[in-house]
N, C-alpha and C positions, 0 to 999 in steps of 0.2 A: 501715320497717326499724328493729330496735331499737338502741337506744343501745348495750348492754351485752351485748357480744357476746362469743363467746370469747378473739378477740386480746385485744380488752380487758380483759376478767378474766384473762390469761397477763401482759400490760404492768402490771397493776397489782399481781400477785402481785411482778413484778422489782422494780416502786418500794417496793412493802412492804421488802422485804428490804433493797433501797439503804439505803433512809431510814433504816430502823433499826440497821440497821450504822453509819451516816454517827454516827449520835447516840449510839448505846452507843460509837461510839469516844473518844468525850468521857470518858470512866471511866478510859481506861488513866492517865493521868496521876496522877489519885487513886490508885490502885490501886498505882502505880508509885511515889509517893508515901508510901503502907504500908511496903511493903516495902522501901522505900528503892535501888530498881532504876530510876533515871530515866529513863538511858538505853535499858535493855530494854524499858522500857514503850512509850519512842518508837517503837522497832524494832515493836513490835507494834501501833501504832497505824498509822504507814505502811502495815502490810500488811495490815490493814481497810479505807484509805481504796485501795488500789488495789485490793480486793476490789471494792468497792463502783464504783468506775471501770470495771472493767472489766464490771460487771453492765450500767452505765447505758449502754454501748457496745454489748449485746445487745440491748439494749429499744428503743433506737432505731429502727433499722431497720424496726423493728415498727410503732413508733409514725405514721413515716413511710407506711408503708403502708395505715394506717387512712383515709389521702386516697384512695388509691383504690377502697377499695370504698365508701367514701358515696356515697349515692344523688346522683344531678344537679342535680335541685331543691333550692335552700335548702342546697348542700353545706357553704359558711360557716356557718350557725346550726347545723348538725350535727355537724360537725366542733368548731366551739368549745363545744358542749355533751360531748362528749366528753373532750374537754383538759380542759374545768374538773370531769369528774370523776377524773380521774386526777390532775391538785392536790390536789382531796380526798382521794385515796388516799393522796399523800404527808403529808399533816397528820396523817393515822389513822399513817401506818408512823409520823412521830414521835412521836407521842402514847405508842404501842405501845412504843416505845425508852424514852420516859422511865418507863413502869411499868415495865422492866425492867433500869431502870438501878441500883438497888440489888442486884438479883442478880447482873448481870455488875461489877460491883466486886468480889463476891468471885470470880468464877469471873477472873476479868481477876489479881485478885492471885496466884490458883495457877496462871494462865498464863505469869505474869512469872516466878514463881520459876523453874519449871519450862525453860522458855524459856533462864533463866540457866543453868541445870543441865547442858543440852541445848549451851549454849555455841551459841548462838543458831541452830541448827535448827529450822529451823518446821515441817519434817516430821516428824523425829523427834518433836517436841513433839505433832505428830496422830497419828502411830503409838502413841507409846507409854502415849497419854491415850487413842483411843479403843476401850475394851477399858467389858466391863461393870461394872468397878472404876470406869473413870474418869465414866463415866454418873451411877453411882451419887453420886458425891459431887459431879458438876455441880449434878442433882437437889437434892442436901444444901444447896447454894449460894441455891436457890430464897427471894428474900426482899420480901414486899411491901413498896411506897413507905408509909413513915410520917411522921409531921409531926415525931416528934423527930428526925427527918434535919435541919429546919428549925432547930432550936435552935441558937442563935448569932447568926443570919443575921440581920441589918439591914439598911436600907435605906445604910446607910455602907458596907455591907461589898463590897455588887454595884457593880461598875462600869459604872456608866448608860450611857458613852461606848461602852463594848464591847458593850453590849445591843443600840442603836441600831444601830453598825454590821454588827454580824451580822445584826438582825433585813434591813437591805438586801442583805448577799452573800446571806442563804439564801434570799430572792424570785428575788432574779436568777438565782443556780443554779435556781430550780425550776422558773422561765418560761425558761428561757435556750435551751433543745431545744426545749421547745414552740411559744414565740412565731416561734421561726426557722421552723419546717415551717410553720406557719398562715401565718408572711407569707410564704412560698416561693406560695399561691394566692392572693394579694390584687395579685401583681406581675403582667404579664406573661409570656410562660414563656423568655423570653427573660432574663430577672432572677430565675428561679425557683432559679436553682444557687447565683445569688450569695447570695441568701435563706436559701435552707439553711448554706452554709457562715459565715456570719455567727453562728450559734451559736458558734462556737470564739471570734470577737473577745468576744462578749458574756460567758461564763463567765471566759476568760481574763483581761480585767478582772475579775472579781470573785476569783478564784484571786490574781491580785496583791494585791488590798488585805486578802484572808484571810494572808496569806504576810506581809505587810508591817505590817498592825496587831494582831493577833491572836496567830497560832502563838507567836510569838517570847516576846510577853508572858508567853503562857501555859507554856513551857518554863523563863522565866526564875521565875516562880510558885513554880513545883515544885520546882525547885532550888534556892530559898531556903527552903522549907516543908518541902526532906530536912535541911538545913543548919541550920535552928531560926532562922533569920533572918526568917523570918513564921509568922502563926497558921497551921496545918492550916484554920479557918475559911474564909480568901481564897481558898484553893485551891476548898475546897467552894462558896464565894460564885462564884467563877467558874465553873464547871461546872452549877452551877442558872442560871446565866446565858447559858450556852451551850447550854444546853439547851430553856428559855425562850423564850429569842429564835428561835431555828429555827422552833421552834412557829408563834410570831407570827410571823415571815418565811414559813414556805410559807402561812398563810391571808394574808397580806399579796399573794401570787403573785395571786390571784383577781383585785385589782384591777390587777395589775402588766401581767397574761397580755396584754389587747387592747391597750391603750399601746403595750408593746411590741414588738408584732406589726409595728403604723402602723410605729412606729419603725425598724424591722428593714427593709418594706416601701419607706421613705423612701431609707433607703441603700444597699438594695440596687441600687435604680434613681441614685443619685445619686453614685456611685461609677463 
């Protein structure tokens, strides 16, 4: 049977699209930042990350389902050879975001305006952008990553502590569905539900310490970089760092995924 079947090329088109949503949403702040709209830019960054929730809530099911049509033999090494290509897939959908993160700045800056204009309608705001006026100058927005984006940036500037702890939430979100469904067949099937639902403890600690070390920082950033109270620099230092680290946190998943799994496996049964 082959590895890389339909579901699977439909599960990995959904992660492409998460991932890269997840990481271009990192822009609005910059973007929002421009234009001096903090607040709106927030408003539109929420409504990516629940874009992007609710995709990961479609692909599920899916993914779950890939256990049962593996073959019977060797269904664990087939199964975890499948997960670990769909981690892959989420490293390409980041990678994919961060080339396209210079573009959506600006397309992010004429969404915040607009957005404000619109008096915070986000449908209006796709109504009355998607016409072939608004195409055309998304297209105009089209802008390859260069290295004088980098100019400024020092190793003083990025915040190591915030590196590190993103690069851990973004593993654990990206084995966090995974490892749950693979340890749901390493349990008995009697411990195989508590298995699965064990995803929600494992993201929802990392959803805490993103909420708790992070976000906040990052709100408080920007509101001193519209207020001239810091460089426009830290802003950008933080956003290459958040962006960065993601990267390195889903290829950090690869060795996270089977730990995990045991893990999940452990207490599923010991609960």
């Amino acid at each position: 049977m082959e590895l890389i079947t339909g579901k699977v090329i439909i599960i990995s088109i959904f992660l492409l699209v998460v991932t890269m949503i997840e990481t271009l949403a990192y822009s609005t702040r910059i973007s929002g930042a421009r234009v001096k709209l903090i607040a709106t830019a927030l408003s539109l960054f929420s409504t990516l990350v629940i874009i992007s929730r609710f995709s990961t809530m479609i692909q599920q099911p899916l993914t779950a389902k890939l256990i049962a049509e593996a073959p019977d033999s060797q269904k664990l090494i087939f199964i975890e050879e499948q997960y670990r290509i769909l981690i892959g897939v989420t490293s390409i959908g980041v990678f994919l975001g961060i080339l396209l993160f210079p573009t959506f700045i600006n397309i992010f800056s004429r969404a915040i305006v607009q957005l404000s204009n619109e008096r915070g309608s986000v449908v209006a705001l796709f109504i009355h952008q998607f016409n072939l006026n608004g195409i055309k100058k998304v297209i105009n927005c089209f802008k390859l990553p260069r290295l004088s984006y980098l100019k400024g940036i020092t190793f003083q500037t990025i915040p190591k502590r915030l590196f590190v702890i993103n690069v851990i939430i973004s593993a654990v979100f990206t084995v966090g569905v995974l490892s749950s469904i693979y340890a749901s067949i390493l349990v008995p099937n009697d411990y195989a539900q508590a298995a699965l639902m064990s995803s929600g403890i494992i993201n929802g600690i990392a959803t805490i310490l993103l909420t708790l070390f992070i976000d906040p920082k990052a709100s408080v950033l920007a509101d001193r970089v519209v207020k001239k109270q810091s460089k426009y620099i830290y802003l950008k230092s933080y956003s290459l760092t958040m962006i960065s680290s993601k990267l390195v946190g889903t290829m950090m998943a690869q060795l996270l995924f089977l730990p995990a799994a045991y893990y999940v496996a452990w207490f599923a049964e010991w609960i």
